[in-house]
MITIDO-11498 format. One record per residue (C-alpha): residue in three letters; z, x, y. Coordinates in pm, 1 decimal, padded with zeros to 6 digits. Layout:
BEGIN
R residuo       pz       px       py
R     ALA        Z        X        Y
...
END
This chain:
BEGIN
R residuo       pz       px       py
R     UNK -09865.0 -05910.9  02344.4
R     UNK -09665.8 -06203.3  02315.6
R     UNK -09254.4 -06192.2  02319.6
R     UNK -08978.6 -06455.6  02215.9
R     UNK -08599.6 -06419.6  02218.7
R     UNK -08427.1 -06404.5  01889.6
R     UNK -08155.6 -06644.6  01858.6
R     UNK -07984.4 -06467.1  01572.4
R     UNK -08006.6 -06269.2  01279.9
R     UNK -07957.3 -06458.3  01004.6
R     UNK -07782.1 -06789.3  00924.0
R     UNK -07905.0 -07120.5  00975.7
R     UNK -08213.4 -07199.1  01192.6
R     UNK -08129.4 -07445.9  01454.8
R     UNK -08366.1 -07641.4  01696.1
R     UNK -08614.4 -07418.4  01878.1
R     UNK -08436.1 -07092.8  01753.6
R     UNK -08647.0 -06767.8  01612.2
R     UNK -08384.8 -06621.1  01360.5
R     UNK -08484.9 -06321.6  01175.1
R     UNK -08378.8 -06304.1  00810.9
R     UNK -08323.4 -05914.7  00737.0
R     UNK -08081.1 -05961.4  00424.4
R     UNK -08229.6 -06038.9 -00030.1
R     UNK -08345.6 -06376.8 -00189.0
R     UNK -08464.0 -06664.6  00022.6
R     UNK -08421.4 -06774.0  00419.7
R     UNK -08344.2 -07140.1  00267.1
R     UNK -08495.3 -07277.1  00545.5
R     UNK -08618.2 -07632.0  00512.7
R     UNK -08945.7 -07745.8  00582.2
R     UNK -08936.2 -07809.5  00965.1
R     UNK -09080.2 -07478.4  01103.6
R     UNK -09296.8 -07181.5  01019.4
R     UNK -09211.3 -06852.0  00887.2
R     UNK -09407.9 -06511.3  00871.2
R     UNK -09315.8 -06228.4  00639.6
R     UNK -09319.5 -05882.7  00799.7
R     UNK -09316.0 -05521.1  00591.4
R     UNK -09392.1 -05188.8  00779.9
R     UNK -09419.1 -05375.3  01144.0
R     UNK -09682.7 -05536.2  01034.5
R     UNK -09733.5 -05974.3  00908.5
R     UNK -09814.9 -05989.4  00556.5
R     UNK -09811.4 -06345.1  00494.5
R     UNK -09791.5 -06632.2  00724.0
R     UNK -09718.6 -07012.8  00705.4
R     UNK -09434.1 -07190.0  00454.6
R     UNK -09097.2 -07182.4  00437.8
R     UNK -08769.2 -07079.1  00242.1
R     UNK -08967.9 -06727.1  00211.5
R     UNK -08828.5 -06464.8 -00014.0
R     UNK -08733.9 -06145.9  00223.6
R     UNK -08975.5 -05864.7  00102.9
R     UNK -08754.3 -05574.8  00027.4
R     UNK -08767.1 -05350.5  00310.1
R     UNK -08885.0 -05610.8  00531.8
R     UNK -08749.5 -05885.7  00694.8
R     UNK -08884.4 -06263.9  00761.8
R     UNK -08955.2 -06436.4  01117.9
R     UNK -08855.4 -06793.4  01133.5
R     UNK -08933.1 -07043.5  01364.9
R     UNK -08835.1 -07439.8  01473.0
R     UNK -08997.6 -07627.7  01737.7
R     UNK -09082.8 -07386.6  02035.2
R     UNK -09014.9 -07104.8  01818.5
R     UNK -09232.3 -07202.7  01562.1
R     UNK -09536.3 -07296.7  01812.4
R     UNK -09489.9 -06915.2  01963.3
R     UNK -09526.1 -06826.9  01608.0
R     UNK -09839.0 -07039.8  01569.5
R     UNK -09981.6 -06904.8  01849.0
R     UNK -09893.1 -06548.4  01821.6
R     UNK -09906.6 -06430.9  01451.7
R     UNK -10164.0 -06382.5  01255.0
R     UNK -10190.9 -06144.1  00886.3
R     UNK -10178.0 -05815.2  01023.1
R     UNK -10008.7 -05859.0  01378.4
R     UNK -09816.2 -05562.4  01461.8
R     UNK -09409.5 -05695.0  01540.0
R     UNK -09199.8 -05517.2  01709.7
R     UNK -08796.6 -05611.9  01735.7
R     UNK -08580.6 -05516.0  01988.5
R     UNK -08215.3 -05585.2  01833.9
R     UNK -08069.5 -05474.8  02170.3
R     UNK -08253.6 -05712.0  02404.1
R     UNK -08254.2 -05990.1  02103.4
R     UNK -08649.7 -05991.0  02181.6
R     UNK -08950.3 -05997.7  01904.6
R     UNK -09309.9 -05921.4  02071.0
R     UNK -09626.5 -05957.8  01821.6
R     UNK -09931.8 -05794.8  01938.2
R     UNK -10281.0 -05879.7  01763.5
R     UNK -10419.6 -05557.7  01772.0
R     UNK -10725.1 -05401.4  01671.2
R     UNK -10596.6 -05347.5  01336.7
R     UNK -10438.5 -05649.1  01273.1
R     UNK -10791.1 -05850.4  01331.6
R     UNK -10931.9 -05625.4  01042.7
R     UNK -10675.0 -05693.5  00807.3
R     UNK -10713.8 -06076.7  00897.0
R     UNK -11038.9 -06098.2  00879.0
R     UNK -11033.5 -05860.3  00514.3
R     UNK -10809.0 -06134.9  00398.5
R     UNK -11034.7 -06446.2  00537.5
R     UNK -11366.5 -06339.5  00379.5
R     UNK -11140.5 -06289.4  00065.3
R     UNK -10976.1 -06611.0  00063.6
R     UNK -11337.3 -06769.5  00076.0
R     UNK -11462.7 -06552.5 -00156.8
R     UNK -11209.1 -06605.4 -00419.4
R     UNK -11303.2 -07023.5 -00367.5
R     UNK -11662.9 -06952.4 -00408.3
R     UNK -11583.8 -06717.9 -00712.1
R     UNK -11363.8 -07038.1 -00851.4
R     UNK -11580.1 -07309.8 -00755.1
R     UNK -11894.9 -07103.6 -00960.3
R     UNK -11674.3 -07032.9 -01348.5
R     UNK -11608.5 -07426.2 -01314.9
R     UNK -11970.5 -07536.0 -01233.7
R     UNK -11816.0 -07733.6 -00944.8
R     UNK -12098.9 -07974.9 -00717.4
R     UNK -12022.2 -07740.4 -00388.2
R     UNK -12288.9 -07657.1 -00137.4
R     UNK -12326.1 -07300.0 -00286.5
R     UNK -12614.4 -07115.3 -00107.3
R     UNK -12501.1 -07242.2  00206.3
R     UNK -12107.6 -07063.6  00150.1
R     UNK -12277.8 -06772.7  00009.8
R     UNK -12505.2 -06775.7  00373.3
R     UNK -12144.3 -06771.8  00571.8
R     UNK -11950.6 -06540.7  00406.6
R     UNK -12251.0 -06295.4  00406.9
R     UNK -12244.3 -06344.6  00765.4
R     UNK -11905.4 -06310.6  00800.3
R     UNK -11895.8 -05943.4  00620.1
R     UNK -12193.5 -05860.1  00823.1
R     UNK -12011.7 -05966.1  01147.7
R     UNK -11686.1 -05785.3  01026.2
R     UNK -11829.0 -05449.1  00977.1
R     UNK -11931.2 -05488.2  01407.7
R     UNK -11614.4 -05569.2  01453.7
R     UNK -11680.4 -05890.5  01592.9
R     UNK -11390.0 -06097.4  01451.7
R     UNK -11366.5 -06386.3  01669.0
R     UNK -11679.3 -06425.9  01483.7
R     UNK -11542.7 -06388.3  01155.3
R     UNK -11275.7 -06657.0  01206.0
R     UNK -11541.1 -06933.6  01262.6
R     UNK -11733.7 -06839.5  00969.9
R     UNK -11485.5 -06777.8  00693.1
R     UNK -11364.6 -07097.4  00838.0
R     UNK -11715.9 -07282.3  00768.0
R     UNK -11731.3 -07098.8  00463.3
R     UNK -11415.1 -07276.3  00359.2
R     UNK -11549.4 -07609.8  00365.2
R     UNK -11824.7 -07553.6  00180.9
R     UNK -11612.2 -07419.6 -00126.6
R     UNK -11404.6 -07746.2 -00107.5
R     UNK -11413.1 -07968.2 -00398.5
R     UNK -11515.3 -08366.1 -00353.7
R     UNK -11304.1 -08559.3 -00585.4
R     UNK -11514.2 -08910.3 -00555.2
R     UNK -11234.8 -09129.9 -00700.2
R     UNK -10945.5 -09081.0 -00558.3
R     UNK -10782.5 -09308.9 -00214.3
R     UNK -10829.1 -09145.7  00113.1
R     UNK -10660.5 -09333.2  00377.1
R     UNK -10546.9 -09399.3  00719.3
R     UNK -10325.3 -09531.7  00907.3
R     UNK -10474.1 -09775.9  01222.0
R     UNK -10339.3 -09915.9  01493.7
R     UNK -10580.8 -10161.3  01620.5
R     UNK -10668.1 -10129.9  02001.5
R     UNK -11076.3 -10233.9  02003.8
R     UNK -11121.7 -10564.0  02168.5
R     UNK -11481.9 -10666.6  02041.8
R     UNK -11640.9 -10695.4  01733.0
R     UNK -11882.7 -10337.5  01821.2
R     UNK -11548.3 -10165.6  01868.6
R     UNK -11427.3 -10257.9  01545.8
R     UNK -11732.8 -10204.1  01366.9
R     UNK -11736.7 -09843.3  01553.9
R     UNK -11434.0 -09776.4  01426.7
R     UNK -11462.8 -09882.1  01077.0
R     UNK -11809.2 -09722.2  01074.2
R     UNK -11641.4 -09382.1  01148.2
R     UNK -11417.1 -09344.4  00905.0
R     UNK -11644.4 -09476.7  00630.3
R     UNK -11889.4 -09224.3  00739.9
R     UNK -11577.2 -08975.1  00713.8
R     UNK -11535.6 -09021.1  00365.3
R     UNK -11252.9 -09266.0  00410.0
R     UNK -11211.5 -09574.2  00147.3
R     UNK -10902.9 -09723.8  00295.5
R     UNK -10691.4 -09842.9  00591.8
R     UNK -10385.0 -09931.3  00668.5
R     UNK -10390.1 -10207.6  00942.0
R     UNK -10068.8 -10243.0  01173.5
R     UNK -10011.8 -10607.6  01228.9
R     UNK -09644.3 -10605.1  01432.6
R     UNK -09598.4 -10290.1  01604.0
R     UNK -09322.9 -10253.7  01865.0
R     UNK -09159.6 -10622.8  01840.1
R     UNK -09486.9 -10742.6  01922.4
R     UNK -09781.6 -10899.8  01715.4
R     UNK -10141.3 -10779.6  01648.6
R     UNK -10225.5 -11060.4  01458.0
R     UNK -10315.3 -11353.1  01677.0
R     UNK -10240.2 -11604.6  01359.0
R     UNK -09879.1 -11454.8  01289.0
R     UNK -09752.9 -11493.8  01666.7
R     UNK -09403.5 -11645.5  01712.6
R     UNK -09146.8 -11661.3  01990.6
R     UNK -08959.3 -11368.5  01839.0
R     UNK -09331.3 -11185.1  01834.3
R     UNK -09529.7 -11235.5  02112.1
R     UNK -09899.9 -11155.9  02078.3
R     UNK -09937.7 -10761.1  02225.7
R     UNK -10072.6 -10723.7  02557.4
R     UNK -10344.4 -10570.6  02440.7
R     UNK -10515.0 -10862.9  02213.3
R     UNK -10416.5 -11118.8  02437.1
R     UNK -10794.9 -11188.6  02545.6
R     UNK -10826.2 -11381.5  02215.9
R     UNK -11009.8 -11138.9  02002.0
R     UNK -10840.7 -11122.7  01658.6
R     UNK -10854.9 -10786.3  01563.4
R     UNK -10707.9 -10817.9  01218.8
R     UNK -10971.3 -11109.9  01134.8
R     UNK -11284.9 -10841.5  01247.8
R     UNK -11103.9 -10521.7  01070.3
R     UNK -11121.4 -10740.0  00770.5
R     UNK -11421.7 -10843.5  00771.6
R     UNK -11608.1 -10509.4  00885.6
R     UNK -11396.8 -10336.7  00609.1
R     UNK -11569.5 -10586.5  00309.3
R     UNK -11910.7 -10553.1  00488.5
R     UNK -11903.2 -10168.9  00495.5
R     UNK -11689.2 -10072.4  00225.4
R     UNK -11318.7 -10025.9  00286.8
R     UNK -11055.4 -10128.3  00178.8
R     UNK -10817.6 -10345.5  00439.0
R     UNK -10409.6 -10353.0  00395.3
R     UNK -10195.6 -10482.1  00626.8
R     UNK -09973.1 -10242.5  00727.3
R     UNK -09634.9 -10438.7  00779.0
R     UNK -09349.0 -10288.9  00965.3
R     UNK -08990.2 -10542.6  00826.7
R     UNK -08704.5 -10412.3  01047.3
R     UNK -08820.0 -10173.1  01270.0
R     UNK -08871.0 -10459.4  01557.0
R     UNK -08923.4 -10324.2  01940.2
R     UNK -08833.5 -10048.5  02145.6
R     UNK -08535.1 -10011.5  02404.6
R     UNK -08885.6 -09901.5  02707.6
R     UNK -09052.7 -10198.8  02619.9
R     UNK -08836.8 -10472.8  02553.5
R     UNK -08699.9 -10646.4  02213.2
R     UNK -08828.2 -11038.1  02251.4
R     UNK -08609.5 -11045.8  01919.1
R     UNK -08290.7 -10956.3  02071.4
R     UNK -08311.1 -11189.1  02319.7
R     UNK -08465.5 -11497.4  02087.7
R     UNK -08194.3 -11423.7  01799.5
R     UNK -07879.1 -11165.3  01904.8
R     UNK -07747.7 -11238.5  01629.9
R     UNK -07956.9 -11128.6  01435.3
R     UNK -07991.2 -10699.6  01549.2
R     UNK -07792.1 -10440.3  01385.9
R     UNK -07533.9 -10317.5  01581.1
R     UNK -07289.5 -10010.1  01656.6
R     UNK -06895.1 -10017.3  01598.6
R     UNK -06871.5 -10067.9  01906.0
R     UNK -07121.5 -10398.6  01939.7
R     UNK -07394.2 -10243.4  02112.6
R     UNK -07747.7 -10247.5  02019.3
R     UNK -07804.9 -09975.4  01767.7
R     UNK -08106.7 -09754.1  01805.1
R     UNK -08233.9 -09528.6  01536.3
R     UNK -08279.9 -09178.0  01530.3
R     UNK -08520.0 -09154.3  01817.3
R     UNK -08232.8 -09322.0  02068.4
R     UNK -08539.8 -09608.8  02135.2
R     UNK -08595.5 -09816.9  01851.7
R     UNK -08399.9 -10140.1  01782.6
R     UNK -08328.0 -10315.7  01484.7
R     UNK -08284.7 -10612.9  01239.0
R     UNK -07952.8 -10657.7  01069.9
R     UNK -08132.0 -10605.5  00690.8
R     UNK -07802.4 -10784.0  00541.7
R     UNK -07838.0 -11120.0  00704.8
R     UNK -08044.9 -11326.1  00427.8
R     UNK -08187.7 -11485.7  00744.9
R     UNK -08340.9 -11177.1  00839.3
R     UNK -08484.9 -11120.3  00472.5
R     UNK -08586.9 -11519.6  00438.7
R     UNK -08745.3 -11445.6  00843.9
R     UNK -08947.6 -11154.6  00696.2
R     UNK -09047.8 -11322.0  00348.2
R     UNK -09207.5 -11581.0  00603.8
R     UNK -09391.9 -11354.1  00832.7
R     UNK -09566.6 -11186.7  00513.4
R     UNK -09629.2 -11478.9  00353.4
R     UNK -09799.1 -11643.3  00698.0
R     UNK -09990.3 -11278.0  00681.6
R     UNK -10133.9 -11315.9  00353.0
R     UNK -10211.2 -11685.8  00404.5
R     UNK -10388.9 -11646.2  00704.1
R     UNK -10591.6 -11284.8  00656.5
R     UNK -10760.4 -11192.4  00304.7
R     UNK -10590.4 -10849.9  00330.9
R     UNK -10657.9 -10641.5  00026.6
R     UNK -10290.3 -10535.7  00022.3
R     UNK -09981.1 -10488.7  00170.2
R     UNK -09749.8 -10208.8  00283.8
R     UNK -09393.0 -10206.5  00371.3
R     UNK -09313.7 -09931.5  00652.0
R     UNK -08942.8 -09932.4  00772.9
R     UNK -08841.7 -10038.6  00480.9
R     UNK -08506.4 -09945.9  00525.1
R     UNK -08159.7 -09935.7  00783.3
R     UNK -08195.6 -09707.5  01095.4
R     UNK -08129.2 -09364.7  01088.5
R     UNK -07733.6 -09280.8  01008.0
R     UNK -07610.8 -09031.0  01258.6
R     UNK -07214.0 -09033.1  01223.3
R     UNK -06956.1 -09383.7  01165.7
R     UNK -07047.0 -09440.9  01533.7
R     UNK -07425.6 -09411.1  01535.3
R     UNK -07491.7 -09653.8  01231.0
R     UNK -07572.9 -10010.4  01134.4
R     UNK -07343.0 -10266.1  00955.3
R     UNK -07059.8 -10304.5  01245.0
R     UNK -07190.2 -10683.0  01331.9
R     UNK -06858.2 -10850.2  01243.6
R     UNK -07063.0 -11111.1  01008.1
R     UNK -07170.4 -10768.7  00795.1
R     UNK -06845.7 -10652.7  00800.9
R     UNK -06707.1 -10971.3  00614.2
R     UNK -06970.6 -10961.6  00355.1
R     UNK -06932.1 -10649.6  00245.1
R     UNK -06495.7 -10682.1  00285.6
R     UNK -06593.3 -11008.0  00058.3
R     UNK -06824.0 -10802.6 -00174.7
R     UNK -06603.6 -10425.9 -00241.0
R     UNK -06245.6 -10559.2 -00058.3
R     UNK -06306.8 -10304.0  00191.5
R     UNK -06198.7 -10335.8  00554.6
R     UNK -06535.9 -10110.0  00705.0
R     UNK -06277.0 -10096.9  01023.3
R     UNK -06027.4 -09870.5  00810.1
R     UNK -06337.7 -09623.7  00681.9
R     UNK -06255.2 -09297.3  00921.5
R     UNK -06615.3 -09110.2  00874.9
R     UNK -06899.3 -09057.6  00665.5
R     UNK -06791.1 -08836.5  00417.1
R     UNK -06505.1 -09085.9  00295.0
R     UNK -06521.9 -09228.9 -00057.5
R     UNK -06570.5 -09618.1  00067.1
R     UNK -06860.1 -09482.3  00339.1
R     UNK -07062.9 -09383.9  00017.5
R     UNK -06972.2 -09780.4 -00112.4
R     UNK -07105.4 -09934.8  00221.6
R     UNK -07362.0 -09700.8  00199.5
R     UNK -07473.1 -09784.6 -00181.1
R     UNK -07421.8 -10177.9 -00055.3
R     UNK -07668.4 -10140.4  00196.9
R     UNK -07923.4 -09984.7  00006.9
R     UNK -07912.9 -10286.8 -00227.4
R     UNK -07993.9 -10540.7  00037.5
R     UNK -08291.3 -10360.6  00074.2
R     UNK -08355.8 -10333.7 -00289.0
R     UNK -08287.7 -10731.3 -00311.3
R     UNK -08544.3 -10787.1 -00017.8
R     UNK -08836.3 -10560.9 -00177.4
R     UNK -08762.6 -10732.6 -00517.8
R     UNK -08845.7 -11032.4 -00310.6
R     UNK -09162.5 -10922.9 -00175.9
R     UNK -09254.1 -10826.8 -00540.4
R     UNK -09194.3 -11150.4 -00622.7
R     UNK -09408.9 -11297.7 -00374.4
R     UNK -09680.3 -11061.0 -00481.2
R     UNK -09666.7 -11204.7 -00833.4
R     UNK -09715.8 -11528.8 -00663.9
R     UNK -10036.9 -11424.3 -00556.7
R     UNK -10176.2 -11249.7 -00845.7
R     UNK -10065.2 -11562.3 -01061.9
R     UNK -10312.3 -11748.5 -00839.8
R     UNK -10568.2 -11494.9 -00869.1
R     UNK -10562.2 -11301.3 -00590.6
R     UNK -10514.1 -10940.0 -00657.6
R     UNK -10282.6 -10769.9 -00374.2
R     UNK -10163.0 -10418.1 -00420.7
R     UNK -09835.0 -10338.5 -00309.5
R     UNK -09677.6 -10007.2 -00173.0
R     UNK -09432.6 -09913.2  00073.1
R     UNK -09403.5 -09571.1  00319.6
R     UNK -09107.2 -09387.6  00180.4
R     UNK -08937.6 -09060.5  00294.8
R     UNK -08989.4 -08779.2  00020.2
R     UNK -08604.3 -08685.9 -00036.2
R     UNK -08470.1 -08977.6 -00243.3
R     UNK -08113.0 -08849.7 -00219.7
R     UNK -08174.8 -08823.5  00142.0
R     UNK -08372.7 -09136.4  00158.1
R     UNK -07999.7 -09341.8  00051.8
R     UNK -07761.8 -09080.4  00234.4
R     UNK -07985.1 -09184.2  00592.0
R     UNK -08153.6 -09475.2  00570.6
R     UNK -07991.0 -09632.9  00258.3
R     UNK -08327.5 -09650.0  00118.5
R     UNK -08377.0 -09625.0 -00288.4
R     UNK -08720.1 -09631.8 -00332.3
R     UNK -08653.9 -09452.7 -00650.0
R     UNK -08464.1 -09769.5 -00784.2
R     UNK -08801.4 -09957.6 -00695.6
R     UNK -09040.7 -09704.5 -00843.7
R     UNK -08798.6 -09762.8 -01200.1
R     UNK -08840.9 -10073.9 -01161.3
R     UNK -09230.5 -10115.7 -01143.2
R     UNK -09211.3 -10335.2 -00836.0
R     UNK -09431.9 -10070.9 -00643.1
R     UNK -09813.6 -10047.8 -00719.9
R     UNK -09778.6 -09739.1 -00515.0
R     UNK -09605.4 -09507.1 -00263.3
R     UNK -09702.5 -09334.6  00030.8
R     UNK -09411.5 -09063.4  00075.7
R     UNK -09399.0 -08948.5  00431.6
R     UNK -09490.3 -08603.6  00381.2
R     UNK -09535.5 -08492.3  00769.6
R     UNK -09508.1 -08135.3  00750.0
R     UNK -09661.4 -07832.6  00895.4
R     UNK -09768.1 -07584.7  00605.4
R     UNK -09993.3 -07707.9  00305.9
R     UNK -09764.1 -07541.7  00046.2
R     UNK -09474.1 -07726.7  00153.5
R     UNK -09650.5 -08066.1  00155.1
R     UNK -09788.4 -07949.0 -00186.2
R     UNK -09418.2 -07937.0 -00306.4
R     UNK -09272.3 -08199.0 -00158.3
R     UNK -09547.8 -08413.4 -00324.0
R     UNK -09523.7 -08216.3 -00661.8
R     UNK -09137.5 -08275.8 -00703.3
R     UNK -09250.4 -08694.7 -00690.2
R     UNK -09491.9 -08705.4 -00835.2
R     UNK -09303.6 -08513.1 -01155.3
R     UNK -09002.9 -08719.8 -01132.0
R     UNK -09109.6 -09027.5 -00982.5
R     UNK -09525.7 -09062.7 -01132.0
R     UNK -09460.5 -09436.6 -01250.5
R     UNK -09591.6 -09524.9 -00928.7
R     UNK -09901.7 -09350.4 -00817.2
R     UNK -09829.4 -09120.2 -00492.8
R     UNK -10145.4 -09200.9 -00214.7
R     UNK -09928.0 -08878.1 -00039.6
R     UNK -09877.4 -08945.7  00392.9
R     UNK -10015.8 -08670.2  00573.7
R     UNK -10009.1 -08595.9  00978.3
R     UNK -10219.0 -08224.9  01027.9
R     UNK -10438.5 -08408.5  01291.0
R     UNK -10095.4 -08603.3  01436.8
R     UNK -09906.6 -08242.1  01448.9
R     UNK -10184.2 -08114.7  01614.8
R     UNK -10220.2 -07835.9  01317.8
R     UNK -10566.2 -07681.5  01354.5
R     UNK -10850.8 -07826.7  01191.2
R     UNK -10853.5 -07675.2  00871.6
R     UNK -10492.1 -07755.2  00793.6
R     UNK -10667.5 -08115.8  00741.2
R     UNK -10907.4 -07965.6  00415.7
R     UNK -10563.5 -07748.9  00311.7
R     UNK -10285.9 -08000.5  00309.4
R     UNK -10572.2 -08240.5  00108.0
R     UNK -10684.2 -07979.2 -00140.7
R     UNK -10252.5 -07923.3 -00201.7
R     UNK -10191.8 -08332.5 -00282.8
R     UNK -10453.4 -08309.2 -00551.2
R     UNK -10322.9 -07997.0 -00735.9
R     UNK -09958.5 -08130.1 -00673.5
R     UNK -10087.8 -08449.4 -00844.2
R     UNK -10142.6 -08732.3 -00613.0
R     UNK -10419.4 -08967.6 -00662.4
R     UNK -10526.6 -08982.9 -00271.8
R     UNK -10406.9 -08931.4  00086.8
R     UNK -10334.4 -09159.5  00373.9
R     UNK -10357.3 -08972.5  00717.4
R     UNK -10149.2 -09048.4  01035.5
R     UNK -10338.8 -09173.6  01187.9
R     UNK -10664.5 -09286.6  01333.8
R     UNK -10532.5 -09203.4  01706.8
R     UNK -10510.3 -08849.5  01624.4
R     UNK -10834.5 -08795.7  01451.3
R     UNK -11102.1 -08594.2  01640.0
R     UNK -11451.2 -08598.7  01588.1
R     UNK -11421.9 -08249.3  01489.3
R     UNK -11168.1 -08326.3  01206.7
R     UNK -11339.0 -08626.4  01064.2
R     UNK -11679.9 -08384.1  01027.5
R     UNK -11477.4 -08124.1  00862.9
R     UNK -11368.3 -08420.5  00588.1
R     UNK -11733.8 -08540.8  00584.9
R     UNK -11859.1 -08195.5  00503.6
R     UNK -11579.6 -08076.0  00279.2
R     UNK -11301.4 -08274.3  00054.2
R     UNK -11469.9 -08625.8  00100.0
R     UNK -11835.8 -08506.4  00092.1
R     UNK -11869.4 -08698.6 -00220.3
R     UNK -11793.2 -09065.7 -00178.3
END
């Protein structure tokens, strides 16, 4: 028996809480926790969220701790208990609740096998029909621990291999010889993996020993004059895989670890009202000032030097986009030069602008945006260059999945660029917890924003989700539409993971 205290009984879910939703129609929770459903004490369904409340029932819902107890308490079946006095929920997996989760397991699989069969699709049948065998047989002795691992197996097996669509990752190079680097590559290849996404500037400081500058100092790391990026490159064309360099533009160092930047060009970091440093959401991450056209001309450079120097197969754009707004005080565009751009631009004094939710925040917000937009249109530009000359680059950025949200933030309109055709594709950020809701968040782009093909950005392995959340949140992209994943990110990926893949959605290549 497991017990955490409720922070409320309905109403909005704040960080950590457990509220219970008792009431009719939806919790409206967003996708930034886990939920179970609960009808006669017991969990009938376990995992998305915004739930509908079962009449007569009630729904558990969870963020941050409150989800992990969740994770690591509920199951189909487990027996809740609430005590509204004490503001305490305990969930027991009892004896009963194992047989109705395992019932529902050996279903599940069944039901794919069942599937898989009426659509003659390539699966490794006779071995899934060995598992779930064994998992009834195991079932009936009651030996359920058991019937997890093999329903689980089972699973894999009745995955589908879709052998053209992207499967990426994100990598962020730390080998040092050329038999690290061909270790690495070698891995994901053998994973089932056609692409990755190689970080050449990470934390104000360089990867790339040919694109080092006194605002970018080489990393620590690659300093014993192995080029990384030159091996990845070439161990990606020998064995297979695609190579893009995975370019972060504004994002450029961290507060712990110094900002060469800020102290090569002040002038050039986006600042608070009132002059400091701004750092973005995570209270660590400085800066450029994305309005200066120095900053944008700086950036056009650096890419270009990238593409000159390395044969990269393409080229993504990852902080594409101002820091994180949190309130008038917590944002970029104070630097005074900013300021009498955009006064020039709308006639606005930013000064006079009391909060966010005033009419003129929304203009400095919409100006923003389109000094972004301006600096991606140059990038597509330079693009064009290249394919003009024969060289054929592919182009996407790393988006976040709300578009609205993505301006309101980060003043980010990738759905401007996606009009547009600039974009050969996107990889939309979809770093959440259940398949279903990664499935919708991808669906809802992919039906309103398909001009651009969605490779959909997905972190089980990162979030620590277990292993089969990998094959789920996969198998959801595809029906929601998208023509591959990326995953974040190599770092996270165990060997247990990457056999899962090998075995299941990427067994065919």
């Amino acid at each position: 028996m497991k017990t955490f205290p409720i922070a409320k009984f309905n109403g909005f879910r704040g960080a950590n809480e457990l509220v219970i939703y008792d009431g009719s129609g939806h919790t409206g929770t967003n996708t930034y926790g886990i939920e179970a459903c609960v009808l006669e004490g017991r969990v009938i369904r376990y995992g998305k969220n915004n739930n509908e409340i079962p009449e007569g029932g009630y729904v558990i819902s969870g963020h941050g701790a409150a989800a992990r107890f969740i994770a690591d308490a509920v199951c189909i079946g487990a027996k809740i208990i609430l005590d509204r006095d004490n503001m305490l929920l305990t969930a027991e997996v009892d004896q009963r609740s194992l047989q109705l989760n395992g019932e529902k397991k050996i279903h599940e699989v069944l039901k794919r096998l069942d599937d898989c069969i009426a659509d003659k699709a390539d699966i490794q049948r006779d071995k899934a029909e060995q598992l779930i065998a064994q998992a009834k047989a195991a079932l009936a002795e009651q030996r359920f621990a058991e019937v997890d691992t093999l329903t689980e197996e089972a699973y894999y097996y009745t995955a589908r291999s879709v052998s053209d669509e992207i499967r990426g990752v994100w990598h962020r190079p730390h080998e040092r010889s050329e038999e690290e680097v061909e270790e690495t590559i070698l891995k994901f290849r053998d994973a089932g993996f056609n692409l990755m996404l190689i970080e050449t500037n990470y934390e104000g400081y360089a990867n790339a020993l040919k694109c080092v500058y006194d605002f970018l100092p080489v990393r620590p790391r690659h300093d014993n004059g192995f080029d990384v990026i030159e091996s990845l490159i070439r161990n990606g064309k020998k064995h297979g895989i695609k190579i893009h360099a995975w370019f972060e533009d504004f994002f450029f160092g961290v507060k712990s670890h110094g900002c060469p930047m800020a102290e090569v060009h002040p002038e050039w970091m986006a600042r608070r009202k009132d002059g400091g440093l701004l750092h973005d959401a995570y209270d660590d991450f400085y800066f450029l000032n994305p309005a200066l056209p120095e900053v944008q001309e700086l950036l056009l450079g650096m890419i270009r030097d990238l593409l000159d120097r390395y044969d990269f197969d393409g080229l993504q754009l990852d902080y594409i986009r101002y820091p994180v707004i949190h309130g008038i005080d917590h944002s970029a565009g104070f630097e005074e030069v900013t300021k009498e751009m955009f006064k020039k631009d709308s006639g606005i004094d930013l000064d006079t602008i009391p909060d966010t939710d005033h009419k003129d925040w929304e203009t400095f917000t919409a100006w923003r945006a389109q000094k972004i937009t301006s600096y991606v249109k140059s990038v597509y530009d330079m693009i064009c260059e290249y394919r003009a000359g024969g060289r054929d680059i592919m182009l996407s950025t790393a988006v976040f999945g709300n578009p609205d949200e993505a301006i309101r933030l980060k003043c980010q309109d990738w759905r401007y660029w996606v009009k547009q055709g600039w974009l050969d594709a996107i990889f939309p950020m979809a770093y959440l917890n259940d398949a279903e809701d990664v499935g919708a968040e991808v669906a809802y782009m992919v039906q309103n924003y398909g001009e651009a093909p969605n490779i959909s950005g997905i972190a089980p392995m990162y979030n620590h989700l277990p292993t089969i959340e990998s094959t789920k949140q996969v198998e959801e992209c595809r029906k929601a539409g998208a023509v591959g994943v990326a995953f974040f990110a190599t770092g996270s990926c165990t060997p247990e993971q990457l056999e899962k893949l090998k075995i299941g959605v990427f067994r065919n290549r």
